[in-house]
N, CA, C and O atoms as a printed pandas DataFrame, in Angstrom:
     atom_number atom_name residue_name chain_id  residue_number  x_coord  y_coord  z_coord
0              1         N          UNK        A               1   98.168  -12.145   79.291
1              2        CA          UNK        A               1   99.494  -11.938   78.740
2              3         C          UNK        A               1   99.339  -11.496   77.285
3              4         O          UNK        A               1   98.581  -12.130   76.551
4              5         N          UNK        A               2   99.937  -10.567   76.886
5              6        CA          UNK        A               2   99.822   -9.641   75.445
6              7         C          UNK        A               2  100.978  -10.347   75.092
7              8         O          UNK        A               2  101.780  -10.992   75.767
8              9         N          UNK        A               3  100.870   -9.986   73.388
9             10        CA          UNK        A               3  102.105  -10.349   72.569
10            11         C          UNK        A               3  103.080   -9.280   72.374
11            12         O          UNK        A               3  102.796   -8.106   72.610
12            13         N          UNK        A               4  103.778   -9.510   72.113
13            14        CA          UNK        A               4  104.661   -8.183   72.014
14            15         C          UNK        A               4  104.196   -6.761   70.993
15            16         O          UNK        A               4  104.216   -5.582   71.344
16            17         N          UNK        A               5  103.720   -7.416   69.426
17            18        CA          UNK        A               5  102.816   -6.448   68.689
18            19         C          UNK        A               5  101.511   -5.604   69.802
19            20         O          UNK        A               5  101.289   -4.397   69.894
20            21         N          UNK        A               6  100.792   -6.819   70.571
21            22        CA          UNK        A               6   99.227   -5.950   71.285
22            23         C          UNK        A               6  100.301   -5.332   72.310
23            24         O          UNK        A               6  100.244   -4.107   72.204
24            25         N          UNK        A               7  101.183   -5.689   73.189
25            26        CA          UNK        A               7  101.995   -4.583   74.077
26            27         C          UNK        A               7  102.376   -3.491   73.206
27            28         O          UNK        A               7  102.281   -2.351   73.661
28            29         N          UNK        A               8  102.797   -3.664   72.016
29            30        CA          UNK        A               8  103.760   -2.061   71.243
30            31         C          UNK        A               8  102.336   -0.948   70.768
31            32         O          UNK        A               8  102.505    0.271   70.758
32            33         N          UNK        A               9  100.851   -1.638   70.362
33            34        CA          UNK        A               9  100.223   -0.872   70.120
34            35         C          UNK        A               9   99.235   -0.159   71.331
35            36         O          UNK        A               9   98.600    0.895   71.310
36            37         N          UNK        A              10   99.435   -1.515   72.706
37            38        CA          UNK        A              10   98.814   -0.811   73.709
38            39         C          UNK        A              10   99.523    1.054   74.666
39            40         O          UNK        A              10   99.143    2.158   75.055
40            41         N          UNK        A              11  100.967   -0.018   74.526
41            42        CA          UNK        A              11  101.639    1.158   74.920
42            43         C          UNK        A              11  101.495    2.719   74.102
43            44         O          UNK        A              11  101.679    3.785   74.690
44            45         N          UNK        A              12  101.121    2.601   72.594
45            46        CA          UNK        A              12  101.605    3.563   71.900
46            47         C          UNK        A              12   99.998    4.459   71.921
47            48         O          UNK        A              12   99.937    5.688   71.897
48            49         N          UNK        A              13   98.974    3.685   71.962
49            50        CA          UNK        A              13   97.820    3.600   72.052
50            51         C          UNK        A              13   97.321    4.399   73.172
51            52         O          UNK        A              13   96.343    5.090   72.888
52            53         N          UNK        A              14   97.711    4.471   74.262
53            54        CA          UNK        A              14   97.301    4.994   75.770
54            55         C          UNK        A              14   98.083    5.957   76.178
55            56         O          UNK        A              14   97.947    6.557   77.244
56            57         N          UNK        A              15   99.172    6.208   75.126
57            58        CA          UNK        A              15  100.017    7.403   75.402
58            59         C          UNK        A              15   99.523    8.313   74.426
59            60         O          UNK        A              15   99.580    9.500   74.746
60            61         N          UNK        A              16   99.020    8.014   73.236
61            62        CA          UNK        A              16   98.293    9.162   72.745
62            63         C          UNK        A              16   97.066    9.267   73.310
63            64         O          UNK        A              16   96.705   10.433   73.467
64            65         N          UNK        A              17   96.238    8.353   73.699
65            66        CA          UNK        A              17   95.127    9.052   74.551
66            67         C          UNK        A              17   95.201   10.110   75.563
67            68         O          UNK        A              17   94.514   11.121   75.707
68            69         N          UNK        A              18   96.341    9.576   76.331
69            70        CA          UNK        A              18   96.592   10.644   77.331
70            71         C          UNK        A              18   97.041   12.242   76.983
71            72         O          UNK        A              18   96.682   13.356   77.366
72            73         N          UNK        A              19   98.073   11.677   75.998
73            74        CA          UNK        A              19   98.360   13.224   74.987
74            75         C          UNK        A              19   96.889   13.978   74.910
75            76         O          UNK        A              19   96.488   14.939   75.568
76            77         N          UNK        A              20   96.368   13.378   74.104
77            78        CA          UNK        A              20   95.320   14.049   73.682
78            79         C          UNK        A              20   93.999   14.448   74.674
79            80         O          UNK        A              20   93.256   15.367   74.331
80            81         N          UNK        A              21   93.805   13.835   75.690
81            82        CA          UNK        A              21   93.302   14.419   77.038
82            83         C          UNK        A              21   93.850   15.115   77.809
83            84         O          UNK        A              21   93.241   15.674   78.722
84            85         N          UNK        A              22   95.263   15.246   77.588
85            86        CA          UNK        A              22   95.978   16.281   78.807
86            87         C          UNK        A              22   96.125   17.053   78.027
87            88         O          UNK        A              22   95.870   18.139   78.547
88            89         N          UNK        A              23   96.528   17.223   76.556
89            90        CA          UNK        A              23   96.957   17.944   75.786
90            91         C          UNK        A              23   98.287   18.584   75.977
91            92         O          UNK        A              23   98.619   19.725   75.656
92            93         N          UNK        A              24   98.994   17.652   76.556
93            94        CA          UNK        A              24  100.527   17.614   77.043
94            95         C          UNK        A              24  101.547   16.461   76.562
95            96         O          UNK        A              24  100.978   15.370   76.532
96            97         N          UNK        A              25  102.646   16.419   76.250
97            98        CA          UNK        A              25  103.314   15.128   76.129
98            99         C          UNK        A              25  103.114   14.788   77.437
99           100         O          UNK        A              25  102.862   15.472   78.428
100          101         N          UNK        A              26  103.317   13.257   77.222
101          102        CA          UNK        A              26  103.444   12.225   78.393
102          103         C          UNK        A              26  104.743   11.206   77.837
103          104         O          UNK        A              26  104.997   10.720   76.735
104          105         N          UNK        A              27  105.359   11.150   79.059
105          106        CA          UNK        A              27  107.167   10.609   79.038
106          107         C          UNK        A              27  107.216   10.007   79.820
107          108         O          UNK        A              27  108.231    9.319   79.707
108          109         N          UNK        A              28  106.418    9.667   81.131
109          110        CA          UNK        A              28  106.418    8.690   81.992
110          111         C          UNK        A              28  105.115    7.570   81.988
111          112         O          UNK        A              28  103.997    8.006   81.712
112          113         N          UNK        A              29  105.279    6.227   82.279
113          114        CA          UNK        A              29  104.796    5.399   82.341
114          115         C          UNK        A              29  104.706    4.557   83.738
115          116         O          UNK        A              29  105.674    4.577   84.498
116          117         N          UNK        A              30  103.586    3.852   84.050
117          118        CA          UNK        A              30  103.404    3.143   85.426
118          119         C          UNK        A              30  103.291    1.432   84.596
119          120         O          UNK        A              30  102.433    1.231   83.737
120          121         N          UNK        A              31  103.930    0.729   84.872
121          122        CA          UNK        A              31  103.896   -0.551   84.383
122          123         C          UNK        A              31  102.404   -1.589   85.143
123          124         O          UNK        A              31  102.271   -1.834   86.342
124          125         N          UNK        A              32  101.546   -1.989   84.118
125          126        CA          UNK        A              32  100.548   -2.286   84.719
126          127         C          UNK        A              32  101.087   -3.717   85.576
127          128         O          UNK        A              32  101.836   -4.618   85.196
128          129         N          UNK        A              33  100.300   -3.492   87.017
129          130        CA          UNK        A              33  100.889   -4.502   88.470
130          131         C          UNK        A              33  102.615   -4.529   88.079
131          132         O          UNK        A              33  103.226   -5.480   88.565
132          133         N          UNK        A              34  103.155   -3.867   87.512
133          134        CA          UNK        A              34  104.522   -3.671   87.901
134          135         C          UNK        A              34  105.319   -4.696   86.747
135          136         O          UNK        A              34  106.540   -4.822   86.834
136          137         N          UNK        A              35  104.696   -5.278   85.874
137          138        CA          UNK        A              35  104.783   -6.750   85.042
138          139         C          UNK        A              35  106.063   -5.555   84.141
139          140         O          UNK        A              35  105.820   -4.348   84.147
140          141         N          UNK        A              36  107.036   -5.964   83.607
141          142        CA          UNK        A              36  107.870   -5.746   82.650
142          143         C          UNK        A              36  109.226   -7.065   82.626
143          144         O          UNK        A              36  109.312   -8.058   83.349
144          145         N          UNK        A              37  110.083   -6.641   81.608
145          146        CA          UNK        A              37  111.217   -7.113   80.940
146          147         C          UNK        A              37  111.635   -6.420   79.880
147          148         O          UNK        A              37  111.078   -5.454   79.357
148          149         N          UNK        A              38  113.213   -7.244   79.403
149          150        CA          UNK        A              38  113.363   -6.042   78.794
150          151         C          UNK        A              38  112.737   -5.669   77.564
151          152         O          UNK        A              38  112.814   -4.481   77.251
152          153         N          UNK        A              39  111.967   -6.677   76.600
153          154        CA          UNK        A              39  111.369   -6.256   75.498
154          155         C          UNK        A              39  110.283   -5.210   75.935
155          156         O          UNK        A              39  110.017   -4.267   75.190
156          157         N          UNK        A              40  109.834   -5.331   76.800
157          158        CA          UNK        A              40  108.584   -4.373   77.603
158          159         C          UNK        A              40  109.353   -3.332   77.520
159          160         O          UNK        A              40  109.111   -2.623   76.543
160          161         N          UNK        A              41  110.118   -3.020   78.137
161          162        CA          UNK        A              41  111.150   -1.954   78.387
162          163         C          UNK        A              41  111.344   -1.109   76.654
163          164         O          UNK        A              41  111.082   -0.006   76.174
164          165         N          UNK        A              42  111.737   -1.950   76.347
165          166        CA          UNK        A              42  112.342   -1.903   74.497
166          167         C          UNK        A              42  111.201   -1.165   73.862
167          168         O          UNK        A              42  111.171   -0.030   73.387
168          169         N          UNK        A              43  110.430   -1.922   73.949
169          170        CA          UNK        A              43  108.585   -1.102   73.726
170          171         C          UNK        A              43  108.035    0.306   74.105
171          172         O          UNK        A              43  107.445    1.175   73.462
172          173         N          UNK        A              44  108.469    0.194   75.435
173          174        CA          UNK        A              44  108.211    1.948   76.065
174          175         C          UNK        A              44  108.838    2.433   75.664
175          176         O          UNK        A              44  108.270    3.448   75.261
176          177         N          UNK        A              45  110.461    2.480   75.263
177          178        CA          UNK        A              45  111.501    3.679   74.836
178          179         C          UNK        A              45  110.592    3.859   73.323
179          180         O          UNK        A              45  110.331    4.977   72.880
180          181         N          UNK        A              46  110.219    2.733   72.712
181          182        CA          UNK        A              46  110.114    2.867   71.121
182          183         C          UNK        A              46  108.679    3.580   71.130
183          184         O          UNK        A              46  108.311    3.932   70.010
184          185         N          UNK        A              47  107.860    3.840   72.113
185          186        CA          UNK        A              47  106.447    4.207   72.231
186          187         C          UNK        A              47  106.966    5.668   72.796
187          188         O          UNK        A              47  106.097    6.527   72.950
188          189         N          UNK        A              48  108.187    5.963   73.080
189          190        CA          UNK        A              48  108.603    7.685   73.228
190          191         C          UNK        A              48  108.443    7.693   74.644
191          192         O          UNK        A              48  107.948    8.811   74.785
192          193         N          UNK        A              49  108.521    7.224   75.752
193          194        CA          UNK        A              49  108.323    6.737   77.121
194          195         C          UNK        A              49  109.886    7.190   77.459
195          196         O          UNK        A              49  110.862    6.924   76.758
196          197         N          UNK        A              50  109.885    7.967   78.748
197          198        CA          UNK        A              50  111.771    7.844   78.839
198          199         C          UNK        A              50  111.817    7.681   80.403
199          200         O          UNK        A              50  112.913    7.758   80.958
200          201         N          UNK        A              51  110.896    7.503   80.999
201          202        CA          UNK        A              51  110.974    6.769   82.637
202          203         C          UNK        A              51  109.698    5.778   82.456
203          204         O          UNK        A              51  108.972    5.913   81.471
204          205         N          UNK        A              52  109.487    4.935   83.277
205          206        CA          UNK        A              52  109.061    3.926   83.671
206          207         C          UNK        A              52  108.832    3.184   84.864
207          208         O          UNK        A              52  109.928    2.708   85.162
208          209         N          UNK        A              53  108.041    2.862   85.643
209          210        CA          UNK        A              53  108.228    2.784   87.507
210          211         C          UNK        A              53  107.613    0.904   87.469
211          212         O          UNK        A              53  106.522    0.466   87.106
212          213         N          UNK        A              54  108.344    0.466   87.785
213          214        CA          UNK        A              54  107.697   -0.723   88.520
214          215         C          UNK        A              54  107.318   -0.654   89.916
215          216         O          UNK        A              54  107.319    0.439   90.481
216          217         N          UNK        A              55  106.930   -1.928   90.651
217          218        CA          UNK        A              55  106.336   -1.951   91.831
218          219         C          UNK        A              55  107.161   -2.332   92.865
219          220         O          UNK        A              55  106.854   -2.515   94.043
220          221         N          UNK        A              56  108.418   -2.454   92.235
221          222        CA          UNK        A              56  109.346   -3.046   93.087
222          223         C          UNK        A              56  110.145   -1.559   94.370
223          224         O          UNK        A              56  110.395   -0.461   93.875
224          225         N          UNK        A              57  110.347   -1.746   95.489
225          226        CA          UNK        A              57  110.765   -0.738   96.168
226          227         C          UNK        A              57  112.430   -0.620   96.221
227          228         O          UNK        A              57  113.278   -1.511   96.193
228          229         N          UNK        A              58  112.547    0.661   96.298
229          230        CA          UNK        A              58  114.027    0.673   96.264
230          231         C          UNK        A              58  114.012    2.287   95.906
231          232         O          UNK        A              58  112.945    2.861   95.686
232          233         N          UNK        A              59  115.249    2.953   95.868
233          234        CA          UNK        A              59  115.645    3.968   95.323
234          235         C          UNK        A              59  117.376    4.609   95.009
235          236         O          UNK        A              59  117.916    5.715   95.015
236          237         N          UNK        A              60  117.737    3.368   94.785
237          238        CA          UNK        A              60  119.358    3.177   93.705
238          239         C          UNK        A              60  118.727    3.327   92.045
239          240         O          UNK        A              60  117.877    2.562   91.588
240          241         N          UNK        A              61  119.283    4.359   91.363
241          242        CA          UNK        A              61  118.703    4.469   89.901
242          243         C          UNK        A              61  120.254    4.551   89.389
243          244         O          UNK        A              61  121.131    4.976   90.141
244          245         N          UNK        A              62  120.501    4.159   88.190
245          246        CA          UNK        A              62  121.144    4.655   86.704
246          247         C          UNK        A              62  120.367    4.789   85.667
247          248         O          UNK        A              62  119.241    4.372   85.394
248          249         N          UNK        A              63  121.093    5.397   85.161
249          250        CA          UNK        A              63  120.677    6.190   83.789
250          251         C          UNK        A              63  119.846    4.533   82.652
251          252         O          UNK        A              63  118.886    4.454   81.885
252          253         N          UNK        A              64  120.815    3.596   83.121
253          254        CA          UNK        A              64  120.382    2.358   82.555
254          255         C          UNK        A              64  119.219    1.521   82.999
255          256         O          UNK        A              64  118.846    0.405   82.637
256          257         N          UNK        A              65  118.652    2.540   84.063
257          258        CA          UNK        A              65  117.078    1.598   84.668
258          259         C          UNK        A              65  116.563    2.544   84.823
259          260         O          UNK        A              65  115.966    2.708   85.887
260          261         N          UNK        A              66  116.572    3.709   83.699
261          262        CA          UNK        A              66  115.048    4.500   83.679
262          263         C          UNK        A              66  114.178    4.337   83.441
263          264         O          UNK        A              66  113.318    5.183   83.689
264          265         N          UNK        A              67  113.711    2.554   82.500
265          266        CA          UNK        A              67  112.387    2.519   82.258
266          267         C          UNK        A              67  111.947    1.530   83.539
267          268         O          UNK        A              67  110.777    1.315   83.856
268          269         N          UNK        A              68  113.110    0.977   84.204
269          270        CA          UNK        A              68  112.643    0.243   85.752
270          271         C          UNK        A              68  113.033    0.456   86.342
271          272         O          UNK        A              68  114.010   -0.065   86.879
272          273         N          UNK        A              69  112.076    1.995   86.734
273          274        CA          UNK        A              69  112.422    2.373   88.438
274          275         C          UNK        A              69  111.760    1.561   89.500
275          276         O          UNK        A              69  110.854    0.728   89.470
276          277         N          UNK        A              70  112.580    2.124   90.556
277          278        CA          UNK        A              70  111.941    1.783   92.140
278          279         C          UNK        A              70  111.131    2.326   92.514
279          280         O          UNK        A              70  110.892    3.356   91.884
280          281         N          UNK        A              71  110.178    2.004   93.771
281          282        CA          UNK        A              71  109.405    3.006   93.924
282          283         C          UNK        A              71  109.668    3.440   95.702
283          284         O          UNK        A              71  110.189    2.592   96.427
284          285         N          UNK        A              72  109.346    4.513   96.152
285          286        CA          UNK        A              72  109.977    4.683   97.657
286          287         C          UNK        A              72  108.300    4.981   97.909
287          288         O          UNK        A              72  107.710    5.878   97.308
288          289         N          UNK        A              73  107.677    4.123   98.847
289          290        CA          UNK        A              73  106.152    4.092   99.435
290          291         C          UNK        A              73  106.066    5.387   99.887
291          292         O          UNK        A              73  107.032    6.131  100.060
292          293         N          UNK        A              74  104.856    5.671  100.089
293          294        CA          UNK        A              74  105.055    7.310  101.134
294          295         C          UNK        A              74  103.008    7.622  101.292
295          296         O          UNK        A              74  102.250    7.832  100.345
296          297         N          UNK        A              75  102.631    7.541  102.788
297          298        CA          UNK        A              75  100.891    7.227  102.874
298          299         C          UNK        A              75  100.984    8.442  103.862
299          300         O          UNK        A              75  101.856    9.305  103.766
300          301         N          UNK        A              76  100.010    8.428  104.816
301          302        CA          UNK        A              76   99.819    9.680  105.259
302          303         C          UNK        A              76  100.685    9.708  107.142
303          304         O          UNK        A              76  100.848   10.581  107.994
304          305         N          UNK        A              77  101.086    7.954  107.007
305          306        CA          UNK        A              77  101.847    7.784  108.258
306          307         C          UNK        A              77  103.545    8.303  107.715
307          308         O          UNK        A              77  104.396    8.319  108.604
308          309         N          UNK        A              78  103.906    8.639  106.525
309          310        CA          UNK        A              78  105.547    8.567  106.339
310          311         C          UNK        A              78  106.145   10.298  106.891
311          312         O          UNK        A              78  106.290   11.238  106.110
312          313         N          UNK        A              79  106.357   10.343  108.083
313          314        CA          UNK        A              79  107.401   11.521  108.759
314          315         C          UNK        A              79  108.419   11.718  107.694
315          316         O          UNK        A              79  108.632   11.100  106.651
316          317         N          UNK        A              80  109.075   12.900  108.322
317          318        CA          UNK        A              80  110.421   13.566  107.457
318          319         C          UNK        A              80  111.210   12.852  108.017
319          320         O          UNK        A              80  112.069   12.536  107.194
320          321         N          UNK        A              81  111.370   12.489  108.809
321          322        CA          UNK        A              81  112.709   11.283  109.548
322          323         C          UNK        A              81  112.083    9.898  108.804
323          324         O          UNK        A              81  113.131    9.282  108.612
324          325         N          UNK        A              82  111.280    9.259  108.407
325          326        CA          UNK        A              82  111.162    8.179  108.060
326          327         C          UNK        A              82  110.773    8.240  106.268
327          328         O          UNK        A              82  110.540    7.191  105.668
328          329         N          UNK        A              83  110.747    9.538  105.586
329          330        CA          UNK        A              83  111.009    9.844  104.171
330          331         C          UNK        A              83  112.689    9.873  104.224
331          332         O          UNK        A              83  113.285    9.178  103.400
332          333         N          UNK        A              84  113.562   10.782  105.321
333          334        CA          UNK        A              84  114.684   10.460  104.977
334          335         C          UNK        A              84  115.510    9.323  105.185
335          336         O          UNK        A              84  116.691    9.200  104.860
336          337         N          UNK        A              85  114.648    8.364  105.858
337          338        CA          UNK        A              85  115.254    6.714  105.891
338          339         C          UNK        A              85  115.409    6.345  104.501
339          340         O          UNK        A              85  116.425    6.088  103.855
340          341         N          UNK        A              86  114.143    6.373  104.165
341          342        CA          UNK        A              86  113.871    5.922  102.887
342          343         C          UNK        A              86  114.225    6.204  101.316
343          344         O          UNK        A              86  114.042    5.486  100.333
344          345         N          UNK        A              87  114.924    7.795  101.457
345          346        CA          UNK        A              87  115.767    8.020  100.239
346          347         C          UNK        A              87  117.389    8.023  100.587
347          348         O          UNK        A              87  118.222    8.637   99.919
348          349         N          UNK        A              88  117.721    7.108  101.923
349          350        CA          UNK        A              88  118.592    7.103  101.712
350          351         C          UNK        A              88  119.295    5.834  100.994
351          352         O          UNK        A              88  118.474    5.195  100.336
352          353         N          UNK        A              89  120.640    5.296  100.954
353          354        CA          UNK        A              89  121.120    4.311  100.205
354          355         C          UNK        A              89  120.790    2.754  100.927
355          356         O          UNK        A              89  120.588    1.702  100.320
356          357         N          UNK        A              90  120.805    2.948  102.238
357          358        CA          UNK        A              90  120.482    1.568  102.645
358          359         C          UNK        A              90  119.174    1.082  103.040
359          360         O          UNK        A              90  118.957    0.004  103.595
360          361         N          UNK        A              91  117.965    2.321  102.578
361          362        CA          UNK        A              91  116.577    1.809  102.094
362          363         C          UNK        A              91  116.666    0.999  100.889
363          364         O          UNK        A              91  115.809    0.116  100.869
364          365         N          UNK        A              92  117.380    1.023   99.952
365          366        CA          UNK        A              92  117.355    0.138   98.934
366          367         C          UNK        A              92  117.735   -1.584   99.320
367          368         O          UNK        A              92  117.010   -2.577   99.262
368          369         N          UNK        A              93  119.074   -1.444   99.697
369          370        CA          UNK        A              93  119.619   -3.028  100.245
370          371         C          UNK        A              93  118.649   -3.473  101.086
371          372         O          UNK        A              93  118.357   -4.661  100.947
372          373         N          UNK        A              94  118.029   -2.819  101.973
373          374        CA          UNK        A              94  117.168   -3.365  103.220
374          375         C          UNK        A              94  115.949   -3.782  102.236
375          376         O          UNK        A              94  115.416   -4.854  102.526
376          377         N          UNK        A              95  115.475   -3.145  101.206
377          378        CA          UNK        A              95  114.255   -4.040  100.363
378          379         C          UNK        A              95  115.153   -5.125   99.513
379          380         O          UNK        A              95  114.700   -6.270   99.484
380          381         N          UNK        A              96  116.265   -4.896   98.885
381          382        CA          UNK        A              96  116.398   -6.200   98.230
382          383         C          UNK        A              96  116.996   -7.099   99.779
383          384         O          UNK        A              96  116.872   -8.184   99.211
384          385         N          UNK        A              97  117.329   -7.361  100.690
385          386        CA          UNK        A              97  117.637   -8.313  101.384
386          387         C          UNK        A              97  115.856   -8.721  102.186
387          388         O          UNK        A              97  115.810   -9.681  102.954
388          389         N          UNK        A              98  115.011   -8.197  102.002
389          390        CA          UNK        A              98  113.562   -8.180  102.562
390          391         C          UNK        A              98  113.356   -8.929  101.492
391          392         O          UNK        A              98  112.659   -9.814  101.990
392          393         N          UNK        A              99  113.489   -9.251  100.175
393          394        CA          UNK        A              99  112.891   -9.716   99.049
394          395         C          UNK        A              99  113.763  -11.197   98.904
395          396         O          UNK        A              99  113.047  -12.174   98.681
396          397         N          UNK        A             100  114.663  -11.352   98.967
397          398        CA          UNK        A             100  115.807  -12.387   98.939
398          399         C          UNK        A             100  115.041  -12.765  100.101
399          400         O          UNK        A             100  114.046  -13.326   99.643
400          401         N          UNK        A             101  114.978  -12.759  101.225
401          402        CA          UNK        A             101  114.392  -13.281  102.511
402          403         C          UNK        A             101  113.142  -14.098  102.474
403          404         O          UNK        A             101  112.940  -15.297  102.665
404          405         N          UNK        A             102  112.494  -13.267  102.222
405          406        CA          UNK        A             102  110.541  -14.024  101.797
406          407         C          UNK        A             102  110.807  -14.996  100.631
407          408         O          UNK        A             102  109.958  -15.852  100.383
408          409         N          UNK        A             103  112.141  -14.899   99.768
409          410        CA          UNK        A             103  111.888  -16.047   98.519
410          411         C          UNK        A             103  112.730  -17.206   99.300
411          412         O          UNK        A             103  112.663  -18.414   99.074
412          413         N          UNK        A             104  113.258  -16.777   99.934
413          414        CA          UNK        A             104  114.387  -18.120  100.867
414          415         C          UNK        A             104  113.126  -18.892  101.756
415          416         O          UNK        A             104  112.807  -20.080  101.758
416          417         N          UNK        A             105  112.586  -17.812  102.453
417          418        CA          UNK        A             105  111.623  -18.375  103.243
418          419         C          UNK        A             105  110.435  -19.217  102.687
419          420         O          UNK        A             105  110.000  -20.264  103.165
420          421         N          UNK        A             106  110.055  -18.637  101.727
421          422        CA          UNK        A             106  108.932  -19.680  100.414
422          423         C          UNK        A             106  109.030  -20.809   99.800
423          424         O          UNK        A             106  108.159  -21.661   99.625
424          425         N          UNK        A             107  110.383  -20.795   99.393
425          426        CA          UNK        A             107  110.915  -22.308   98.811
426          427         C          UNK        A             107  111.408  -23.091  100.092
427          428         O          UNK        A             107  111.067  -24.264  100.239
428          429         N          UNK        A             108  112.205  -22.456  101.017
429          430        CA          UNK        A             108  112.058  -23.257  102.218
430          431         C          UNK        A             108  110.484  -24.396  102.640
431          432         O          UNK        A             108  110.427  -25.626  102.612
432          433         N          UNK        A             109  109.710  -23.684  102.894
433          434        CA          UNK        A             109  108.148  -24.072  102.982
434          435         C          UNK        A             109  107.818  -24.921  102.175
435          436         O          UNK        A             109  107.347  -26.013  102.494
436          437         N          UNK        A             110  108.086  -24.415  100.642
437          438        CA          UNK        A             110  107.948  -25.463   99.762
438          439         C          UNK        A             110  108.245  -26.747   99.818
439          440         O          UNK        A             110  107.607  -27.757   99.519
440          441         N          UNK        A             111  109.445  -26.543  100.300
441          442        CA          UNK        A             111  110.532  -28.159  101.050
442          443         C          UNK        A             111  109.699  -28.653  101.320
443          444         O          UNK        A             111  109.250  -29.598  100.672
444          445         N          UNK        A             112  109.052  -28.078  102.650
445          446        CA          UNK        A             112  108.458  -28.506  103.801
446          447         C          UNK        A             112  109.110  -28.589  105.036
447          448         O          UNK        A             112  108.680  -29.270  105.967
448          449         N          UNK        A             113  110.423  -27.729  105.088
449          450        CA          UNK        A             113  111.385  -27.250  105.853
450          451         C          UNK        A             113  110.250  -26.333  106.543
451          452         O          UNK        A             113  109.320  -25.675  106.076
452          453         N          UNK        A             114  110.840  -26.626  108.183
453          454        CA          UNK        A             114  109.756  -26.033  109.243
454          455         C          UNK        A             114  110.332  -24.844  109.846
455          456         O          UNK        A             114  111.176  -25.061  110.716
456          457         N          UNK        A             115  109.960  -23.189  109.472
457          458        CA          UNK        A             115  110.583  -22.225  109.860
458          459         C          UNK        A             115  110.694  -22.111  111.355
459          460         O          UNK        A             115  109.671  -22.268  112.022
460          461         N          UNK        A             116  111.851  -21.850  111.948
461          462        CA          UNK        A             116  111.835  -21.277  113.452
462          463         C          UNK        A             116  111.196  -20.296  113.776
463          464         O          UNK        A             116  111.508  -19.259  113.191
464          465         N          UNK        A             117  110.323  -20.236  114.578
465          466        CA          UNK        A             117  109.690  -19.218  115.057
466          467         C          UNK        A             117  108.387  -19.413  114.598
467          468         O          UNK        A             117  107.680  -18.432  114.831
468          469         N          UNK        A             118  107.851  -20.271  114.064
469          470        CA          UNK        A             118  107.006  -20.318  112.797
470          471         C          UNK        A             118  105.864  -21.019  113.743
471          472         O          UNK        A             118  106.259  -21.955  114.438
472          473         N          UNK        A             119  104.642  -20.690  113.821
473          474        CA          UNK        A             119  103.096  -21.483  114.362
474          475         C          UNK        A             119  103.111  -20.584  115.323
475          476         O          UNK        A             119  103.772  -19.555  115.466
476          477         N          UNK        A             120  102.068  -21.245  116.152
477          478        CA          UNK        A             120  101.447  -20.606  117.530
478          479         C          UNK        A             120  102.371  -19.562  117.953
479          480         O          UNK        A             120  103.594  -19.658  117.852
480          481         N          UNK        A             121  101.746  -18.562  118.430
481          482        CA          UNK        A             121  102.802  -17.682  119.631
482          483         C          UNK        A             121  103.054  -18.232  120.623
483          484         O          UNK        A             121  102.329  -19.111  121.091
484          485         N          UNK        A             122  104.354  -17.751  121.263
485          486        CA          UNK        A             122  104.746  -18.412  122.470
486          487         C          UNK        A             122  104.451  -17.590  123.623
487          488         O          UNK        A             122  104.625  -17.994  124.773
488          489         N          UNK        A             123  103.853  -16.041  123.234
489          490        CA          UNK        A             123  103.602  -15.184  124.259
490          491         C          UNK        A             123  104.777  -14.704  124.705
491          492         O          UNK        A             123  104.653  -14.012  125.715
492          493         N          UNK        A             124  105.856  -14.830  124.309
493          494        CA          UNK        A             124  107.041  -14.120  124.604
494          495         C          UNK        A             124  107.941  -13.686  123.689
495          496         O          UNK        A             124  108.124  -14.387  122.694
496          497         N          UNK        A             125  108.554  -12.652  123.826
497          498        CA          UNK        A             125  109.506  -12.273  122.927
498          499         C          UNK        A             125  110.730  -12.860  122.622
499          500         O          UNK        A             125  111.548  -12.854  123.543
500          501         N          UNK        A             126  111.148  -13.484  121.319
501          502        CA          UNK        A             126  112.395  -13.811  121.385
502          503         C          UNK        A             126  111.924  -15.784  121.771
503          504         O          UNK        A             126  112.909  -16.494  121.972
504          505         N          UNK        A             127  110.630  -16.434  121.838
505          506        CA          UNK        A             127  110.153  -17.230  122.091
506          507         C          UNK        A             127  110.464  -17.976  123.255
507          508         O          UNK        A             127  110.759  -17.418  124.312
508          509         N          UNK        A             128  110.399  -19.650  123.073
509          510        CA          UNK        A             128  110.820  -20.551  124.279
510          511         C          UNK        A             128  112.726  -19.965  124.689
511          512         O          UNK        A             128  113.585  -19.571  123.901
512          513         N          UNK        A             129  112.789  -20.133  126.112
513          514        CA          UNK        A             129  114.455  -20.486  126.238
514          515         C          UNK        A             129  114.465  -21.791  126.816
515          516         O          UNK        A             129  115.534  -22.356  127.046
């Protein structure tokens, strides 16, 4: 974990390196493992940064979460029918209700609340009736 000074000089630091190896401005940033907030955020605009991508999936943007974008996955299995799932509007809700889900399901566990469906397979779909 950096302080906010070693974040403002790392950020400012690795964007002129890159300048100066591409010999191009650089305006976008990849947040290292996706880690930000908003002073992080505050840091990249002030380091001349004007997008920003976290690791989080989704693809709903405003103008007010350009330095934390979404990211839409895409490997060598993603079709044009399953790229246009994915930029559409309810690829976004379907990752935040996927994300709300696994944290319900985690602190559940935590309880020690016993998930349905949860251990051995039952070898059937839809499990015991």
């Amino acid at each position: 974990q950096l302080s906010l000074k070693e974040a403002k000089d790392e950020l400012q630091k690795s964007r002129d390196v890159l300048e100066d190896t591409l010999n191009q401005p650089v305006h976008t940033l990849l947040y290292p493992y996706g880690d930000t907030n908003a002073g992080i955020e505050s840091l990249a605009a002030e380091a001349g940064y004007t997008l920003a991508c976290t690791i989080d999936r989704g693809n709903l943007h405003s103008p007010d979460t350009r330095l934390r974008l979404k990211r839409v996955p895409m490997d060598e299995f993603t079709t044009i029918p399953r790229l246009r799932r994915r930029l559409s509007p309810l690829y976004h809700y379907s990752c935040r209700l996927l994300a709300l889900s696994r944290t319900v399901r985690s602190r559940l566990q935590e309880a020690g609340v016993r998930i349905r469906g949860q251990g051995p397979s039952t070898g059937r779909v839809g499990g015991n009736r």
